[in-house]
N, C-alpha and C positions, 0 to 999 in steps of 0.2 A: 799675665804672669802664668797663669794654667792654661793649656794648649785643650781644644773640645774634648780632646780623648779624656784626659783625665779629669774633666769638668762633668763628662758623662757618668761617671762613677759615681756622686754622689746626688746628681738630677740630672735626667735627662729631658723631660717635659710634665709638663702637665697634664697631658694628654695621656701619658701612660699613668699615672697618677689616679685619674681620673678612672681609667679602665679598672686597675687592678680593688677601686673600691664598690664600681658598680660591677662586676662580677663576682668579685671576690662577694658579697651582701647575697646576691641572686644566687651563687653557689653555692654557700652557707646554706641559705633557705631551703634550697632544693634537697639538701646532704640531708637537714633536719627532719624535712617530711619523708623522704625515703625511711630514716631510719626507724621513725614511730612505725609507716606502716609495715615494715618489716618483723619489726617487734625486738622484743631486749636480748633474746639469742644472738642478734647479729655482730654486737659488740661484745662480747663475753671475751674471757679468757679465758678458757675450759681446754683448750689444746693449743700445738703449734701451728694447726692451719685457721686459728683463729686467730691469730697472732700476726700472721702475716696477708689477711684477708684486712683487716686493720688497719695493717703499716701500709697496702695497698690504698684504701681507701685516702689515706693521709697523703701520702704521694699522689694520688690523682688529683686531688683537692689544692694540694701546689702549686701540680701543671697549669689546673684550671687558671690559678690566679696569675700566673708568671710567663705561661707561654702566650706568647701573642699569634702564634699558630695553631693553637686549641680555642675553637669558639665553644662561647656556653653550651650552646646546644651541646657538642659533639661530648664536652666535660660532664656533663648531667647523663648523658645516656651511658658514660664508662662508669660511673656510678653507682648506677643504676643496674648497670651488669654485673659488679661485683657485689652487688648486696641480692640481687635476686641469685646467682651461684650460688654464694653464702646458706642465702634461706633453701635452695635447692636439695643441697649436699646435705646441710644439719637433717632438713626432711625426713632426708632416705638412710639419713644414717642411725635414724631414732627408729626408723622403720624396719632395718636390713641391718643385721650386724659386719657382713662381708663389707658392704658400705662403711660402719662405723671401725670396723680395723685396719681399712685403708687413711682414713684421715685422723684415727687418736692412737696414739700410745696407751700402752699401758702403764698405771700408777707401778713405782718399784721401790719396793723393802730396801731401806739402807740399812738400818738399825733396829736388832728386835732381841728385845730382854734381855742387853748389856754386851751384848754382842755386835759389835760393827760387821758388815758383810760388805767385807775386802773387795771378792770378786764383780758385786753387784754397782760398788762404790766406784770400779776402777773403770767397767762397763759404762756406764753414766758418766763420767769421767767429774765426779765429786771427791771431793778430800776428806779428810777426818775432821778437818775444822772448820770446813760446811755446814759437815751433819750438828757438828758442838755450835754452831754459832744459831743452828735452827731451834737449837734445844735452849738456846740462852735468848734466845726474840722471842720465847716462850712463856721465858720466866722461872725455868726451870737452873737450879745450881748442882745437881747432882744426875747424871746419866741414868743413874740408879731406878729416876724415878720416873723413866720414860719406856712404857710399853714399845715403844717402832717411831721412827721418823722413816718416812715417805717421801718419794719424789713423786710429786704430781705430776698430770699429765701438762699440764701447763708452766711447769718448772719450778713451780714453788714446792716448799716443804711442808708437810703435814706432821707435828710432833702428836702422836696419841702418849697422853701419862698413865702410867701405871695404873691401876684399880688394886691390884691382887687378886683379882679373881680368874685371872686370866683369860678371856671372853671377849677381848676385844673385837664382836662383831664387826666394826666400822671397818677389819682391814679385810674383809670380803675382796675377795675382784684383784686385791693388789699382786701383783709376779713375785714371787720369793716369797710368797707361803701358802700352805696350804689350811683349810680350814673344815670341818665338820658340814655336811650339806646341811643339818640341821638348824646352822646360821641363818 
C-alpha cells in the first residue's frame, strides 16, 4: 500500500537506529565532560555571544546525532572547539576590557524614577508594556515603586525597587546614567 519512499519517513532501518543511539550516548558523554572541565562560565547566559556559543553547541550536538556524514570523532573535536573559543574569549575578556566590549553590551536604563526613557526604549527596540510587564514578573503593582528597570546584557529585565534613599548603587556600569565615583 505504501511505496519505500514513504515507508522511509517513518523507519528507515535499524541500523540507523542503532547509530543515532550509540553516538548519540558517546556524544552526550563527551559534551558532559567537556563541559565540567571547561567549567560553569561556558554555559552562562551573561550576554549574546553566549547565547549563541550555546545555540552552537546544540546544533553541533544534532549534526553529531543525525548526520551520517559527521563521524564522532570529527562531532567531538567541533565541540570541543567551541567550548575551548568559549573559555578562550571569557579569558581575555575578564582580562582586557577592549576584549570584553567587543563581545558584551552594555546593560541599558529603560525606566528610572517614574520616567520611561523613550529614546533608550525605542533604541532597544522595547515597548512600554515590556518594561510594565517586567515590573509586574516582579511583583510590583505600582511603577511608582520601582527605582530603574534595565535591559541586561543578556536580554532580561532587571527591576531595582525603590528604597527612597536614592543610592541605588547596583545601577553602577549601566548606559543612561550617571553615578557618583564614590559608588
Amino acid at each position: 500500500m505504501f511505496s519505500n519512499a514513504w515507508a522511509s519517513i517513518f523507519f528507515d532501518s535499524w541500523d540507523g537506529l542503532l547509530r543515532i543511539a550509540v553516538v548519540g550516548l558517546c556524544a552526550y558523554i563527551a559534551l558532559l565532560v567537556l563541559l565540567r572541565i571547561s567549567g560553569k562560565r561556558t554555559l552562562s547566559k551573561m550576554n549574546a555571544f553566549d547565547f549563541v556559543v550555546t545555540v552552537a553547541l546544540g546544533s553541533t550536538l544534532a549534526t553529531i546525532l543525525l548526520s551520517k556524514d559527521t563521524a564522532l570523532a570529527e562531532g567531538v573535536l567541533a565541540l570541543a572547539l567551541l567550548i575551548t573559543f568559549q573559555f578562550i574569549i571569557t579569558w581575555l575578556s575578564v582580562r582586557f576590557k577592549t576584549i570584553s566590549n567587543l563581545v558584551k553590551a552594555e546593560p541599558r536604563l529603560l525606566y528610572y524614577r517614574g520616567d520611561f526613557l523613550w529614546e533608550a526604549m525605542k533604541a532597544e527596540r522595547v515597548t512600554q508594556d515590556a518594561v510594565l510587564q517586567a515590573m509586574r514578573n516582579q511583583g510590583v503593582g505600582r511603577p511608582e515603586q520601582v527605582e530603574a528597570v534595565i535591559l541586561e546584557t543578556d536580554g532580561s529585565f532587571s527591576v531595582v525597587r525603590s528604597t527612597g534613599d536614592h543610592q541605588a548603587t547596583a545601577l553602577k556600569g549601566v548606559a543612561g546614567i550617571s553615578m557618583p565615583d564614590a559608588f
